[in-house]
C-alpha positions, -999 to 999 in steps of 0.1 A, spaced: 121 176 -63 109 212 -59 110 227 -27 67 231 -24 62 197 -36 51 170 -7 64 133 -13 40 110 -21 25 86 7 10 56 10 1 43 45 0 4 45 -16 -22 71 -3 -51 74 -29 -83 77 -11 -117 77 16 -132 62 12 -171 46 36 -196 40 16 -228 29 -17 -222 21 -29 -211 -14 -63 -214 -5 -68 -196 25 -42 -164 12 -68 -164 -18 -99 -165 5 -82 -140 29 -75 -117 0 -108 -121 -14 -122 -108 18 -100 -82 24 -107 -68 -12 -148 -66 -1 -139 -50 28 -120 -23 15 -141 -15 -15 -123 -28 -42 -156 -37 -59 -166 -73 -72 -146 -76 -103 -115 -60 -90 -115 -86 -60 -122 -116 -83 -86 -102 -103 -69 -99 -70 -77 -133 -52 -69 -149 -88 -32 -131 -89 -32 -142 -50 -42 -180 -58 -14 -182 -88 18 -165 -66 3 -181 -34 6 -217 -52 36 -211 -76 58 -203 -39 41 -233 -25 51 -256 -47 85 -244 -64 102 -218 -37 120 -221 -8 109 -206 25 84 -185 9 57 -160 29 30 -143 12 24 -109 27 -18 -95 26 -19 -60 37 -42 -28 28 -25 2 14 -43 39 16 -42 74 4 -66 102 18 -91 90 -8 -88 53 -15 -80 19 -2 -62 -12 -22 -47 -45 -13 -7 -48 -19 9 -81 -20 41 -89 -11 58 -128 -18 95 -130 -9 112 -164 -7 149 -177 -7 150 -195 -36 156 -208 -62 154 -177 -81 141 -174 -122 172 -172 -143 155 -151 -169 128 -125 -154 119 -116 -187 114 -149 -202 91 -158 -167 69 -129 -174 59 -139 -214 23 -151 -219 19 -190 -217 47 -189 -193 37 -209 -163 54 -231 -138 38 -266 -135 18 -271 -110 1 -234 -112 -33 -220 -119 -13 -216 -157 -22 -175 -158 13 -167 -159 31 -142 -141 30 -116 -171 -8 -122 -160 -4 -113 -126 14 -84 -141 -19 -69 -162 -38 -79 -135 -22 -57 -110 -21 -17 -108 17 -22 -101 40 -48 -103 73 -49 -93 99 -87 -90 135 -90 -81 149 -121 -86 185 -138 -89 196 -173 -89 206 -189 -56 193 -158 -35 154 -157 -43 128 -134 -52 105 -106 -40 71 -98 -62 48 -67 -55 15 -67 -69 -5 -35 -58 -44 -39 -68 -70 -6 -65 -104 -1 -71 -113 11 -109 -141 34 -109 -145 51 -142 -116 76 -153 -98 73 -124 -58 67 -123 -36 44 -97 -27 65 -70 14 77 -78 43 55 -61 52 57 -28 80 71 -21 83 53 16 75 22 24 86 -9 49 76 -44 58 67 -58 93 67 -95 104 58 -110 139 81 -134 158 70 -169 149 42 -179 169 26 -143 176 -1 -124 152 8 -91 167 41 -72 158 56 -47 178 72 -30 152 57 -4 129 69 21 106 53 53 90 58 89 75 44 118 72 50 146 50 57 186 62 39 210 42 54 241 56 82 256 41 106 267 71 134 294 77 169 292 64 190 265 78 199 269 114 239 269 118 254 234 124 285 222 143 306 193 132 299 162 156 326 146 178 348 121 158 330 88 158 295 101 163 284 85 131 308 61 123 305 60 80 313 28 61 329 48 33 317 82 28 322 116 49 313 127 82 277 142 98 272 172 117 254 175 148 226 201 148 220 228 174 184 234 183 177 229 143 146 245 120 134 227 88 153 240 60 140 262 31 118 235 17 88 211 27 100 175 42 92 139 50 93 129 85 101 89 86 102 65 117 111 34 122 99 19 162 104 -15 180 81 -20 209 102 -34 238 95 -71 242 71 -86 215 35 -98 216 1 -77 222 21 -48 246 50 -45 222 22 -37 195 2 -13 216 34 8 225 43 5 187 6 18 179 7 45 197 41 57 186 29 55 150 -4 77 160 16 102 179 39 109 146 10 108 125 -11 134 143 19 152 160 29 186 151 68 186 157 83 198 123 120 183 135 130 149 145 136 162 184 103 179 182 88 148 170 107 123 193 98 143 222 58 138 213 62 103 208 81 101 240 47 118 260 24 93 237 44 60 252 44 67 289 24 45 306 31 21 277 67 -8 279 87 23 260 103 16 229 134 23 203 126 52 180 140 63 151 129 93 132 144 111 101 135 143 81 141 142 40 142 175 26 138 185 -9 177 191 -13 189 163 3 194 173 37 185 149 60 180 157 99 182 121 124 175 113 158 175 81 175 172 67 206 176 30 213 187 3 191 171 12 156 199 7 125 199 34 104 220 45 73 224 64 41 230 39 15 239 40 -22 250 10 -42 283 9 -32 284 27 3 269 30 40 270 55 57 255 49 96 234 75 116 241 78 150 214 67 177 221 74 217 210 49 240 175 49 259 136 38 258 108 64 243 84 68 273 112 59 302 143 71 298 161 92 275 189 115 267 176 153 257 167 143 222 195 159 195 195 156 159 225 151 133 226 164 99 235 142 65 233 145 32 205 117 10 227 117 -26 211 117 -58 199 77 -64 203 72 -24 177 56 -4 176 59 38 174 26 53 160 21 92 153 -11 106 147 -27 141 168 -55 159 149 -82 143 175 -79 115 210 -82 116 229 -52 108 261 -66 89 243 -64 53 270 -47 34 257 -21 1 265 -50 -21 235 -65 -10 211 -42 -16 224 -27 -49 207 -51 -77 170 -43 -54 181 -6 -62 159 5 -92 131 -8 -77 104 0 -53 106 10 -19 87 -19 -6 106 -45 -28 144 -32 -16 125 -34 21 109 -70 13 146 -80 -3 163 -67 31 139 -87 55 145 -119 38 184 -115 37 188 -99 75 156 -110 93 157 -134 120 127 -155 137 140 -151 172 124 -115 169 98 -90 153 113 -78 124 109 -46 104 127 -24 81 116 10 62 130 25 29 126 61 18 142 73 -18 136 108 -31 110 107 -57 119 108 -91 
């Protein structure tokens, strides 16, 4: 990726997850799709693909959730669908997605449907585990193109019982080119413990490096329910509209936007065009530099954004080629291993962070997890 190039964005809104209803995730979806101007025909499409993966997880999957959310770019709005489940899996993906293909029991359009239907689909599947589908749906006026692929993306989901998360995610891209690199120190032994690969440096007071960046977080409100979300709200507004170009920078205006609020754990990252990646975190985020066969963990100190923290300091790592950065909150265990995530690899961010939910999530908490890979 060239140094003047920005990553591209998409900023998603999560609506409501469904587990066993067909008909009210199509009637929710129709409704969203009005609301965000998809236009009449386009909606009709959607709450069609909606009703066929709402009803084929219904009847034939295993612990299945339909996610609804709006997805946006500074000049449009569309409806993504996410539908992970834990089983059983198709054998043959391909086979699933020919025409007249259709599971009994469905509306019979077929996933390859679904597939033409949809702006941009995306499935994972393997037997025994389960699958994750994307289906991304935007509005069609004449001679216009889909928006490009994000190139960060996550997944939220409440604590059972509560409609409000208090986790979030989001990024924001750096348009300024900065100075050189500032001069790095290496960090004590055991400041970021890797699972296989090399060490990471703590930075001194750092600048942005010679190109433009991404700035990525990853936040769990303390507690859950309606305060958890407002503290996670607010953090996600303070990185959006902040103007701290370094992770410090940016902690430090999320830390002045949460006081008042129950505080939360913070994790923020910047991705620069050559790989360099720049990390501070405070409070129990997981966060790691993964490729299909290693993990290599960033180091977060101990705290609550908007109470109490240590001066904010940021450590320096390196994304490799075909890498992906990998945050999530305490709603999922930690002890996935690269193994896990390697066959969700060549696919979309929001697929590997759907595929990661449903293996580490747990219901005891809200649960979210971000991915960012370099743009290809």
């Amino acid at each position: 990726m060239a140094g003047s190039v920005l990553w591209p964005l998409v900023d998603c809104e999560d609506v409501a997850w469904f587990r066993d209803s067909a008909q009210s995730a199509r009637g929710a979806a129709a409704a969203l799709g009005r609301r965000v101007g998809l236009g009449e025909q386009r909606t009709a499409e959607m709450a069609l693909a909606v009703a066929e993966l709402a009803t084929n997880m219904a009847k034939h999957a295993t612990d299945a959730a339909l996610l609804l959310r709006v997805v946006r770019t500074e000049q449009v709005a569309g409806v993504e669908l996410l539908v992970l489940d834990q089983g059983p899996g198709i054998a043959d993906v391909s086979a699933a997605m020919r025409d007249g293909t259709s599971t009994s029991g469905t509306l019979g359009i077929g996933l390859g449907a679904v597939a033409r239907l949809a702006d941009v689909f995306d499935i994972h599947s393997q037997p025994g585990l389960g699958t994750v589908q994307l289906a991304r749906f935007w509005p069609r006026p004449t001679g216009s193109a889909p928006p490009v692929e994000a190139a960060v993306s996550g997944v939220t989901r409440p604590i059972g019982g509560e409609l409000d998360c208090g986790d979030a995610w989001t990024a924001r891209n750096d348009p300024q080119p900065g100075p050189p690199h500032a001069p790095v120190t290496t960090a004590p032994i055991g400041a970021a413990e890797s699972r296989s690969t090399g060490r990471s440096v703590l930075v001194h007071n750092p600048l942005p490096g010679p190109g433009t960046g991404v700035l990525v977080m990853s936040c769990d409100g303390l507690g859950h329910g309606p305060l958890a979300a407002l503290a996670a709200r607010a953090a996600v507004q303070a990185l959006r509209t902040g103007v701290g170009r370094t992770p410090e920078q940016a902690m430090q205006e999320v830390h002045r936007a949460l006081r008042g609020s129950r505080g939360a754990a913070v994790a923020i990252a910047r991705i620069e065009a050559d790989g360099r990646v720049l990390f501070c975190g405070v409070g129990n985020i997981t966060a790691a530099v993964v490729t299909p066969t290693t993990r290599s963990n960033l180091l977060s100190h101990p705290g609550i954004v908007g109470h109490r923290t240590h001066t904010p300091r940021s450590y320096q790592h390196h994304l490799p080629a075909g890498a992906a950065l990998v945050m999530h909150s305490d709603g999922l265990s930690d002890r996935w291993t690269p193994a896990d995530l390697r066959s969700l690899f060549p696919h979309r961010p929001a697929v590997i962070a759907a595929g990661l939910l449903r293996l580490a999530g747990t219901r005891r908490d809200d649960a979210s997890t971000v991915i960012a890979k370099a743009p290809r």
